[in-house]
C-alpha positions as CSV (number, residue, x, y, z in Angstrom):
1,X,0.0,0.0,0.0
2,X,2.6,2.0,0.9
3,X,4.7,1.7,-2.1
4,X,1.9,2.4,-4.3
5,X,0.6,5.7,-3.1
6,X,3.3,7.9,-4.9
7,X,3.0,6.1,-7.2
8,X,-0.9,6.8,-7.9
9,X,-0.3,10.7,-6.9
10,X,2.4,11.5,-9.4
11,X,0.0,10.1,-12.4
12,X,-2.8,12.2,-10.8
13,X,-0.6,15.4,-11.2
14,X,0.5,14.2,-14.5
15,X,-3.1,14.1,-16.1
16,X,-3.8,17.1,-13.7
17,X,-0.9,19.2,-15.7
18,X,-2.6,18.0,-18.8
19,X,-6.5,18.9,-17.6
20,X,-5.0,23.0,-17.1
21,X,-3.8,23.1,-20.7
22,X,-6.9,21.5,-21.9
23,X,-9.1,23.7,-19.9
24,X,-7.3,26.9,-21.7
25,X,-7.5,25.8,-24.5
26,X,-10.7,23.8,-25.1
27,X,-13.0,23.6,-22.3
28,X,-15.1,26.8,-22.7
29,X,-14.1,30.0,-20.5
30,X,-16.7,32.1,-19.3
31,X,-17.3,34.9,-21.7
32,X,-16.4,38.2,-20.7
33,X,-18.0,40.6,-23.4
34,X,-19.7,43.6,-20.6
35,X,-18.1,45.9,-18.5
36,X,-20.2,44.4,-15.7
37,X,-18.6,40.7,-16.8
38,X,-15.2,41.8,-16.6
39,X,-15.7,43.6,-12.9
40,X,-17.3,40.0,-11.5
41,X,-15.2,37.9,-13.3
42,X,-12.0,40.0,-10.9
43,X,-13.7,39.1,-7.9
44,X,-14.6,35.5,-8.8
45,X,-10.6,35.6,-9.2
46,X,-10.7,37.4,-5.1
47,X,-13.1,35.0,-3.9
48,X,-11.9,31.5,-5.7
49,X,-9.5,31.6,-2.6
50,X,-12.2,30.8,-0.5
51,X,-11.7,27.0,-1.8
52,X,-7.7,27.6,0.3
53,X,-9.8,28.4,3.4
54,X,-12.0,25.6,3.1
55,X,-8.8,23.2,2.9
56,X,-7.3,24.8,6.1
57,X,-9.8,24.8,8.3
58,X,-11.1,21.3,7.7
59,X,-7.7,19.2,7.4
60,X,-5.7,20.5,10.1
61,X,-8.3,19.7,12.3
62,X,-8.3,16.4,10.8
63,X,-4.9,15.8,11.5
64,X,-4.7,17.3,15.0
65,X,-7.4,14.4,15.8
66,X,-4.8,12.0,14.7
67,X,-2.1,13.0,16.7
68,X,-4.3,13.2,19.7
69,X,-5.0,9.4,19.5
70,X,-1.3,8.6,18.6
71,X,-0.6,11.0,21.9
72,X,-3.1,9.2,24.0
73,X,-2.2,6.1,22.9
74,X,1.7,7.0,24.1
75,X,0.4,7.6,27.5
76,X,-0.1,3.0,28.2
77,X,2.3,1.5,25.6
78,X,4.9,1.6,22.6
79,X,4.1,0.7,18.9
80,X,6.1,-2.5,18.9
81,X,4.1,-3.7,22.3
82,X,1.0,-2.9,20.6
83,X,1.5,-5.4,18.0
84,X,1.1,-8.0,20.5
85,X,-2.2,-7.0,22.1
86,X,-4.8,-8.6,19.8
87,X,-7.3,-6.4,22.1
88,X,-5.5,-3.9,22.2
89,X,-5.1,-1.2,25.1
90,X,-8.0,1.0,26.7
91,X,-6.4,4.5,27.7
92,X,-8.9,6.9,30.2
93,X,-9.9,10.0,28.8
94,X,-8.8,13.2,31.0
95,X,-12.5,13.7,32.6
96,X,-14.4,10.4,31.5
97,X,-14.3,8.0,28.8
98,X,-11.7,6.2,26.8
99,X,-9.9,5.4,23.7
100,X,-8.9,1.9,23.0
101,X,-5.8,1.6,20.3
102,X,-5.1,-1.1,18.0
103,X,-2.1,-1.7,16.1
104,X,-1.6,-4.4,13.3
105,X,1.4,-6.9,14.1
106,X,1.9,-7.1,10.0
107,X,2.9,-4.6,7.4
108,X,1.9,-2.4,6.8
109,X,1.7,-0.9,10.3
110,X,-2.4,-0.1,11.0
111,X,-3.1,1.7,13.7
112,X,-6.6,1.7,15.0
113,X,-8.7,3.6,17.6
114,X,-11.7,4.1,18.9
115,X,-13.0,7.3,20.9
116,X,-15.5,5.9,23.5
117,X,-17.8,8.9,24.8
118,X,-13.9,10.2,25.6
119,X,-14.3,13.7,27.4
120,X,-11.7,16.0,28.5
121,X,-11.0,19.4,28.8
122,X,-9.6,21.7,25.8
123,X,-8.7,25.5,26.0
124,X,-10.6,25.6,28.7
125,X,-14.0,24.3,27.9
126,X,-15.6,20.6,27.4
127,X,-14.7,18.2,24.4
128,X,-16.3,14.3,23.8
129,X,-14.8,12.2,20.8
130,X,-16.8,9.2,19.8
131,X,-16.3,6.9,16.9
132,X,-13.2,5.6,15.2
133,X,-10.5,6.1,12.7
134,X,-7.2,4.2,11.4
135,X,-3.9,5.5,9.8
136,X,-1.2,3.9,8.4
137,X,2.3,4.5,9.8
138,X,5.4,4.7,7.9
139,X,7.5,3.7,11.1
140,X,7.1,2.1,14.4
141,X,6.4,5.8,15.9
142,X,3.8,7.8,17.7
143,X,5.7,10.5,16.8
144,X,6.2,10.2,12.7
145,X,7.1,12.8,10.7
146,X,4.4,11.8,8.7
147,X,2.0,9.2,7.9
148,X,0.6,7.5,4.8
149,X,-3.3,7.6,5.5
150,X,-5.8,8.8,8.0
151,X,-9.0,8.2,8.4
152,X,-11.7,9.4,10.7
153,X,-15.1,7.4,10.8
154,X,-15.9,4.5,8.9
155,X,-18.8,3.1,6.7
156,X,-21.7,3.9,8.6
157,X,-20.5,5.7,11.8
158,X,-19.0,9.1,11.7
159,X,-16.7,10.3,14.0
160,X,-18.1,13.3,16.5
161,X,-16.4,15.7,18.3
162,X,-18.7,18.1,20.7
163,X,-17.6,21.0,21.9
164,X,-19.6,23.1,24.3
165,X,-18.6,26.8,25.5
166,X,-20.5,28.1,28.4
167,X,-20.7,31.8,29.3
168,X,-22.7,33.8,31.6
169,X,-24.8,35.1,29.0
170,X,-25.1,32.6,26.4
171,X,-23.4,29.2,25.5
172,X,-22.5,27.4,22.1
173,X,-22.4,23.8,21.1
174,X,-20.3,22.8,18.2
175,X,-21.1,19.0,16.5
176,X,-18.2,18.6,14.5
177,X,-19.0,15.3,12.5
178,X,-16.2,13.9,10.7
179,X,-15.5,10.7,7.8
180,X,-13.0,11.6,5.9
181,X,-9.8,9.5,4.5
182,X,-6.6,11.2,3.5
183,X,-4.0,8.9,1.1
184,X,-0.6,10.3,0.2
185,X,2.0,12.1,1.8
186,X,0.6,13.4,4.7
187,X,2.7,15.5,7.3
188,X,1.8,15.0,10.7
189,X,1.7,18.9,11.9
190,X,-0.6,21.6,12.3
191,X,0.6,23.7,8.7
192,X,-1.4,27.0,10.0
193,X,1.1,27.1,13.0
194,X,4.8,27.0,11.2
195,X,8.0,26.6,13.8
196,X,10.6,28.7,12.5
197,X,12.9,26.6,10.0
198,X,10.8,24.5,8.6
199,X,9.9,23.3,5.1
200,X,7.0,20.5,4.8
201,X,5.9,19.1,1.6
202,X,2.5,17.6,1.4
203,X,0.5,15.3,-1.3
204,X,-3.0,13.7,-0.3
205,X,-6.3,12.7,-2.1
206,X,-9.4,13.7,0.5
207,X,-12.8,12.1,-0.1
208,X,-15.4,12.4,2.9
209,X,-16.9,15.0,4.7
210,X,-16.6,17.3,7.4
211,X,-20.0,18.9,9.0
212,X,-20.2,21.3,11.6
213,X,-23.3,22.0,13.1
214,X,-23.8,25.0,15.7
215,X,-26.6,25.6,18.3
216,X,-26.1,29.1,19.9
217,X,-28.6,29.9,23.1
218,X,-28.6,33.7,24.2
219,X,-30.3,33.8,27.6
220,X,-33.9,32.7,27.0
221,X,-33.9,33.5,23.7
222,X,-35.1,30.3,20.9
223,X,-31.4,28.3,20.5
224,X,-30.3,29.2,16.8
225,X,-28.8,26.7,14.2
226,X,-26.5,26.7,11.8
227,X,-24.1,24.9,10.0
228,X,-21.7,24.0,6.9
229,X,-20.4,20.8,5.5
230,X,-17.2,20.9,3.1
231,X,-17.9,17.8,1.3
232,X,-14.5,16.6,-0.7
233,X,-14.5,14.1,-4.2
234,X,-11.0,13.0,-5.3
235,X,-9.5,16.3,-4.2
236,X,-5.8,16.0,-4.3
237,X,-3.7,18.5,-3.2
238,X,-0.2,19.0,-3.2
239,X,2.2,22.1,-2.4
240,X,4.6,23.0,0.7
241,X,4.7,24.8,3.8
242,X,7.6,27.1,4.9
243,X,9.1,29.8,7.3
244,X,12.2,31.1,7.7
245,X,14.9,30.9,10.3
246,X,13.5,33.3,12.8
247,X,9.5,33.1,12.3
248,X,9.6,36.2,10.7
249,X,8.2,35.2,6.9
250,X,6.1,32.6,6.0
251,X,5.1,30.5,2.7
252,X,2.5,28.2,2.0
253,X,1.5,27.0,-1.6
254,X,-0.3,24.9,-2.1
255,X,-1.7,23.4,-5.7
256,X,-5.6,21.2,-6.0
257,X,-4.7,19.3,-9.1
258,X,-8.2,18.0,-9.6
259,X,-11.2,16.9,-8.2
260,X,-14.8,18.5,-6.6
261,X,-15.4,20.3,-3.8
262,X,-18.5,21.3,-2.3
263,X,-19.3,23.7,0.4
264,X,-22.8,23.6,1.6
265,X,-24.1,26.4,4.2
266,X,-27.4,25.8,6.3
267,X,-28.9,29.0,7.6
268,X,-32.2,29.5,9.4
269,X,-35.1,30.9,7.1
270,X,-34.9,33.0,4.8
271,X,-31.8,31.7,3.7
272,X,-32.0,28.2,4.1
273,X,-29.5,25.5,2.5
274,X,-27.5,26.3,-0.3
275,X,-24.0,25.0,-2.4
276,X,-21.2,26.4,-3.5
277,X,-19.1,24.1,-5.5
278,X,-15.7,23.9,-6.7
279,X,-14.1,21.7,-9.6
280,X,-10.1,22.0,-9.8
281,X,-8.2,21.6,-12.7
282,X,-4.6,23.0,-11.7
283,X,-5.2,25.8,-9.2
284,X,-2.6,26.9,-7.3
285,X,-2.2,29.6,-4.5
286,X,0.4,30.4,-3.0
287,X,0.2,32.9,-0.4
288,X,3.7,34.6,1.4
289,X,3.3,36.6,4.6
290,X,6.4,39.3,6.1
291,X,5.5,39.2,9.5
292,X,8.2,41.5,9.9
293,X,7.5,43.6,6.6
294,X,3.9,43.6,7.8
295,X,3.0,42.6,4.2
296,X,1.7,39.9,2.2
297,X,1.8,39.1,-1.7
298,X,-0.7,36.0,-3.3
299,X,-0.6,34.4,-7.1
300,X,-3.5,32.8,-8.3
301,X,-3.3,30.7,-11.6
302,X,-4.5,27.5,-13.3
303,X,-7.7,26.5,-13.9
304,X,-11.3,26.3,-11.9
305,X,-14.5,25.8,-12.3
306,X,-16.7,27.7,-10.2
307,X,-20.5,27.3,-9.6
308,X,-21.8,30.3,-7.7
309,X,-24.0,30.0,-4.5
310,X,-27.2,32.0,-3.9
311,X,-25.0,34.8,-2.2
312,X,-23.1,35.0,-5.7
313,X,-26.3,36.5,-7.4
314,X,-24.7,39.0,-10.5
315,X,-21.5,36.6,-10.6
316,X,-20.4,34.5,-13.0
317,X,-20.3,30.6,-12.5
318,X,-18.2,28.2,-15.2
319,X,-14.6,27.9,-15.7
320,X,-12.0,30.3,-15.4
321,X,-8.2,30.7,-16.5
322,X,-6.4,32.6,-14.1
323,X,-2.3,33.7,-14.7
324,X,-0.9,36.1,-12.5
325,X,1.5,38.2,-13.8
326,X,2.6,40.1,-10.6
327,X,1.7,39.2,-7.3
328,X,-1.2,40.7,-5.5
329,X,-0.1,42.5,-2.1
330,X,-2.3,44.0,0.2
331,X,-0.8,45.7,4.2
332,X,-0.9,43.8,7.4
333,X,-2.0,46.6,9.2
334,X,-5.9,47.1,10.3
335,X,-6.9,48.5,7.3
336,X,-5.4,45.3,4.9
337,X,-4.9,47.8,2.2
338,X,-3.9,46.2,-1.7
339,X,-0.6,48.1,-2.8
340,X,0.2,46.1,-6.5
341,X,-0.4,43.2,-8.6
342,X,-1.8,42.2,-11.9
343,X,-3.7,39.5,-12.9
344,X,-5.4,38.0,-16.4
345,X,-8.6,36.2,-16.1
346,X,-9.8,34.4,-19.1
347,X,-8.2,37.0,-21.6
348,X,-8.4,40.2,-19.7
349,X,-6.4,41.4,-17.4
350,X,-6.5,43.3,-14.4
351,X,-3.8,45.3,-12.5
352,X,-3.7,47.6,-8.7
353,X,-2.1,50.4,-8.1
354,X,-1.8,52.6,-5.3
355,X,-0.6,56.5,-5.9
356,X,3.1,55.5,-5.6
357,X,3.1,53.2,-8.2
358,X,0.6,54.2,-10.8
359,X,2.0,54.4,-14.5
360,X,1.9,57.8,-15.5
361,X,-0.3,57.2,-18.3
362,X,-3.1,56.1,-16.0
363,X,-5.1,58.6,-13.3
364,X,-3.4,58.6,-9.7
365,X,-6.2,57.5,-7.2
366,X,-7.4,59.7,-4.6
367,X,-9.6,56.8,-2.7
368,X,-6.2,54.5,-2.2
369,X,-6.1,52.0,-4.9
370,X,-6.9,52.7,-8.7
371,X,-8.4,48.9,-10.3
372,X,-7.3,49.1,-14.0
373,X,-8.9,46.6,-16.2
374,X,-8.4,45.7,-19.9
375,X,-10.7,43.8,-21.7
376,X,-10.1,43.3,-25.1
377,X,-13.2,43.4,-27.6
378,X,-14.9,44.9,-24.4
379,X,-13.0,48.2,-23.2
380,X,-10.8,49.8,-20.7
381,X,-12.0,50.7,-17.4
382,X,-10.5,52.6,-14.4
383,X,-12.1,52.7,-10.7
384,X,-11.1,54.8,-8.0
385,X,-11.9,52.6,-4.5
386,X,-10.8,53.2,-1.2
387,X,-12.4,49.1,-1.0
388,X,-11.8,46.4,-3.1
389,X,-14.8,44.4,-2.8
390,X,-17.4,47.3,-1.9
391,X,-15.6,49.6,-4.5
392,X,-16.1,46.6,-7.4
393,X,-20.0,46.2,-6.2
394,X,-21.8,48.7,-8.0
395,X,-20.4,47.6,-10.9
396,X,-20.0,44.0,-10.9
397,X,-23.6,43.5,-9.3
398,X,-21.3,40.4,-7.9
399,X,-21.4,40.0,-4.1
């Protein structure tokens, strides 16, 4: 299993290198022939990242889950002593509850657990796992590196994870509801929190699910629900995660050769339930952060194709070609201010430019940040903003 895994990954980015060119050039593009087209095709290029944040918030809290049972497992015995358990071990949770571990005394090295109503304090307020998951290691470790698969639930159980936070004047329970499977390369660190000197490739195919449901009660008010699901299809990612020596700059880029991803939000009435979905061909971000600089810089290219939610009424769904000629960069500071970059989305392009940098055969913005787009066939358009997405609105009836 082990041995096959890179191998399956590397012909997924090899056809995923081949999808881009074929989605430039014969997989139609949406068509931008308006003014208003051109506008909302820019900030389907701002909020494609959205797909980035969807990707860190539900895998790293995958991962932490697995090092919490290879942690909890530590605490009563050693890989190579867990081979000879057929029962395994049954570790107590902090405040109630247990986790029994498993480990398989063959090769590949499977290591099982299962979360028994296992409660225990976290941050300060009450957590309860229940259900099971498996990974495989890649040594006889609860400590690796990295790991070749996780997964968390199985065919007809999901794994939960409760949280409730209490507070004088109103509480919150989160039902975080997980089965998802990971296979590839898949480090065994939280990537949103980089140590200084580090550099971390990844490469993993996610299918499953991650659902998070939230009842808020405020005083004696009716308890409120919401909630969201990031459901994943053959999405396989692959990039690196880096900071320097002394914490002070930060890289992460990371590439979704292919696959489907759909975000699904649940809202009380009006809104109701609704999809956002995301097919990748290609797309890359990579995002660079100078903690010290206070600035940050962002390319956006390859392919994606986008279908709208309800929320994206005026936008454009289909499939878009992005190339970044220059990388976006926007301020640290409170007011996260754009100072440069340029952009071409499905033939146009689309450049920023703050007073110190405009060309000198362009206007110099008064508002901050002068949005210069040209569309050929279509026109050339200058907007004056003081903010991006606001600024864009009137015209690109998008957001």
């Amino acid at each position: 299993m082990t041995t096959r895994i890179p191998r399956v990954l590397a012909v997924a980015a090899s056809l995923a290198c081949g999808a881009t060119a074929t989605l430039a050039a014969g997989v139609p593009l949406v068509r931008i022939d308006t003014e208003q087209k051109a506008a909302a095709a820019f900030i389907t290029a701002y909020h494609s990242t959205e797909s980035t944040y969807h990707h860190d918030v539900t895998i790293p809290g995958s991962i932490l889950l697995g090092l919490r049972a290879l942690q909890t497992a530590s605490q009563a015995t050693t890989p190579v002593a867990l081979t000879t358990l057929p029962a395994g071990v049954e570790v107590p949770c902090a405040t109630s509850g247990s986790m029994v571990a498993r480990m398989a005394p063959q090769m590949p090295r499977v290591f099982r657990f299962e979360w028994r109503q296992c409660r225990y304090p976290q941050d300060g307020y009450d957590q309860t796992l229940d259900g099971t998951g498996e990974m495989v290691l890649l040594s006889d470790s609860f400590t690796p590196d990295k790991v070749a698969s996780l997964r968390l639930g199985s065919q007809g159980r999901d794994l939960v994870q409760t949280q409730i936070l209490s507070f004088p004047s109103f509480s919150v329970r989160n039902d975080n509801l997980r089965n998802i499977l990971l296979v590839g390369n898949i480090p065994m660190k939280d990537l949103r929190s980089l140590v200084p000197n580090s550099f971390t490739p990844f490469t993993y195919l996610v299918n499953g699910f991650v659902d998070l449901q939230q009842t808020s009660q405020f005083g004696s008010d009716p308890a409120s629900v919401n909630g969201q699901r990031e459901t994943f299809d053959a999405v396989t990612y692959t990039g690196t995660a880096t900071s320097n020596a002394d914490g002070t700059r930060s890289d992460t880029d990371r590439t979704t050769l292919f696959g489907k991803l759909t975000y699904t939000r649940r809202e009380p009435p009006p809104y109701g339930t609704w999809n956002e979905i995301y097919r990748f061909l290609g797309y890359r971000v990579h995002d660079t952060f100078d903690w010290a600089g206070l600035e940050s810089s962002q390319t956006i290219d390859g392919g994606l194709d986008l279908t709208w939610g309800p929320f994206g009424a005026g936008c454009l769904s289909g499939a878009y070609d992005f190339r970044t000629k220059s990388p976006i960069r926007r301020q640290m500071t409170g007011s996260q201010s754009y100072t440069g970059g340029e952009i071409a989305i499905n033939g146009e392009r689309v450049s920023l430019y703050t007073a110190a940098n405009v060309p000198p055969t362009l206007p110099v913005p008064i508002n901050g940040l002068l949005v210069h787009i040209e569309a050929p066939g279509v026109g050339t358009f200058n907007y004056d903003v003081n903010d991006l997405l606001n600024g864009l609105r009137p015209v690109s009836r998008c957001l």
